[in-house]
C-alpha positions as a printed Julia matrix, in Angstrom:
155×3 Matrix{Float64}:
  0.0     0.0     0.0
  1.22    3.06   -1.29
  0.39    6.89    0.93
  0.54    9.8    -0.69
  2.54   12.64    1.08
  0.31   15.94    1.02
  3.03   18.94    1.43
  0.99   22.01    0.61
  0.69   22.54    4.42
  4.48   23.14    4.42
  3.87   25.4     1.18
  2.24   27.28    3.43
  4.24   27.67    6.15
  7.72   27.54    5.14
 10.0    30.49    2.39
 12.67   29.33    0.55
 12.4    25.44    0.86
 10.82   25.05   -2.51
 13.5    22.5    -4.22
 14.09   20.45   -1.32
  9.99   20.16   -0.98
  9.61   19.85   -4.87
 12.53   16.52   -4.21
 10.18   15.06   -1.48
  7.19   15.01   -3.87
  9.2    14.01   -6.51
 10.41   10.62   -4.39
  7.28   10.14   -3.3
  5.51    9.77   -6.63
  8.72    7.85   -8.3
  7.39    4.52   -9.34
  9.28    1.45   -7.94
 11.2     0.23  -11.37
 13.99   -1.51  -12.71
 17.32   -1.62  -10.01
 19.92   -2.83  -12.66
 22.71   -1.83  -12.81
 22.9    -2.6    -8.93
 24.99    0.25   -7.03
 26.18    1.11   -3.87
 26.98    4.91   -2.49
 28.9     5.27    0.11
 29.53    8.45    2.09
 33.17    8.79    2.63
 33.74   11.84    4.73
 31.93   15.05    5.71
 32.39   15.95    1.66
 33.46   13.36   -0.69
 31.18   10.72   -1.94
 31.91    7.8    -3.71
 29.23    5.96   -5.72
 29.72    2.19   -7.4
 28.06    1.09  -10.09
 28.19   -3.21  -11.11
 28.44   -2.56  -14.97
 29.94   -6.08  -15.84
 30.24   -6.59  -19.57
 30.26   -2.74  -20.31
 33.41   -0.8   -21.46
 34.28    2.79  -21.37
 33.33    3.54  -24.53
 30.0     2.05  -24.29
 29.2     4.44  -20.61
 28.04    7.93  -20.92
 28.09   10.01  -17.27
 26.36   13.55  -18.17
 25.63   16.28  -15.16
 23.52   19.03  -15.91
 21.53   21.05  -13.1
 22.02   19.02  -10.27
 21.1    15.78  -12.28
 23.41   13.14  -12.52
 22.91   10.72  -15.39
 24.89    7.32  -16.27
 23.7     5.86  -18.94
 25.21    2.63  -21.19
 24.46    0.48  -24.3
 26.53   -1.95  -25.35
 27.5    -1.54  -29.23
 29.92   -4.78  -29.87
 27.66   -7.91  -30.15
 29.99  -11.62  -28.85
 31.11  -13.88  -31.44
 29.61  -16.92  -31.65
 26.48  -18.59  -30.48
 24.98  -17.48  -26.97
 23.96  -20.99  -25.25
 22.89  -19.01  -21.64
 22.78  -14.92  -21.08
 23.4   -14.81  -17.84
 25.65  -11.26  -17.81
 22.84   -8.59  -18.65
 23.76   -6.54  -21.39
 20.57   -4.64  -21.66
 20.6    -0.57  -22.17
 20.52    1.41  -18.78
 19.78    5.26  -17.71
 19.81    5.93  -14.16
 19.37    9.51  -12.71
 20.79   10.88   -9.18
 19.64   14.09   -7.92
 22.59   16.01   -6.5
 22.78   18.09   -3.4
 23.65   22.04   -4.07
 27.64   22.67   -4.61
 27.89   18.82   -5.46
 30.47   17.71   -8.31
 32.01   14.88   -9.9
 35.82   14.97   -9.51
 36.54   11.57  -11.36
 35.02    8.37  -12.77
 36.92    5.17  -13.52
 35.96    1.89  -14.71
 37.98   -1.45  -12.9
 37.19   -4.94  -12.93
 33.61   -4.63  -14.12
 32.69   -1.48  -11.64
 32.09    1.91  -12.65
 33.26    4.08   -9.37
 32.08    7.6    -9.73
 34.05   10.24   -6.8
 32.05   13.47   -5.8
 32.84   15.96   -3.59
 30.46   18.91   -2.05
 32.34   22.22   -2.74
 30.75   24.83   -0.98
 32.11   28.5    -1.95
 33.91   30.51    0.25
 30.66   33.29    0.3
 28.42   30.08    2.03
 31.21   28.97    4.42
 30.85   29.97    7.86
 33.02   33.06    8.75
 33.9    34.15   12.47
 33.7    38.02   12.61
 36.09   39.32   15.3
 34.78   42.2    17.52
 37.03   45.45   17.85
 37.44   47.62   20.92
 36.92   50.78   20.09
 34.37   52.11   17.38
 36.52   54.49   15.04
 34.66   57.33   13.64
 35.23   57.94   10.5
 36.36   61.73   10.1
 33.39   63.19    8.09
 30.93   61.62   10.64
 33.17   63.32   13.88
 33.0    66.58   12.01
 29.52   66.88   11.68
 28.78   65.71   15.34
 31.46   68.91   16.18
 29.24   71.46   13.78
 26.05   70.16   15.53
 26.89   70.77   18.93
């Protein structure tokens, strides 16, 4: 049995959380569908990400990794056919597109494909202007010069 998330009450309520509220409804209507290729992702440090993909059978040539507005797409299609006769299929060799949504100031820093896995790095590069910044508090106030001599003309 399937619920269906109703999110207009935080609509309502809430400025400035429209895409992470648009990505809950999103999930939430995402029909359950085909898993292959399997993957794990694995969350290597406060930043860096690692995600591996089991693309047996598929070579570099024949893997396309695209990233365009926080969308991450892998997609593959194999393009040589084996010699010979095929007796059993038991490697899947069947076309694949799968889509990760990426967190703001996400990137890719590097793919590489080893022993059948396709291991994709990322790494969450926030700029300096979001980073927090400790702002050190003076003694004295200085007065800037044209300020002191209009408080001197006033009085």
């Amino acid at each position: 049995m399937r619920t269906v998330l109703d999110l207009s009450p935080l609509h309502r309520s809430s400025i400035g959380f429209d895409r992470v509220l648009d990505l809950l409804e999103a999930a939430s209507r995402t029909q359950p569908g085909d898993n292959w290729p399997p993957f794990d992702s694995v969350k290597l440090s406060e930043d860096r990400y690692r995600l591996t993909m089991a693309v047996a059978g598929f070579s570099r040539e024949d893997i396309n990794i695209t990233v365009q507005a926080n969308m991450l797409t892998v997609s593959g299609e194999r393009k040589g056919e084996q010699e010979g006769e095929v007796l059993h299929r038991g490697i899947a060799n069947r076309p694949f597109n799968r889509h990760f949504e990426l967190a703001e100031h996400m990137q890719v820093t590097g793919a590489k494909l080893e022993n059948g896995l396709l291991v994709i790095e990322l790494k969450r590069e926030v700029p300096e202007a979001y980073k927090l910044r400790r702002i050190e508090i003076g003694g004295d106030v200085a007065v800037s010069p044209s300020v002191s001599s209009i408080q001197s003309q006033a009085a």
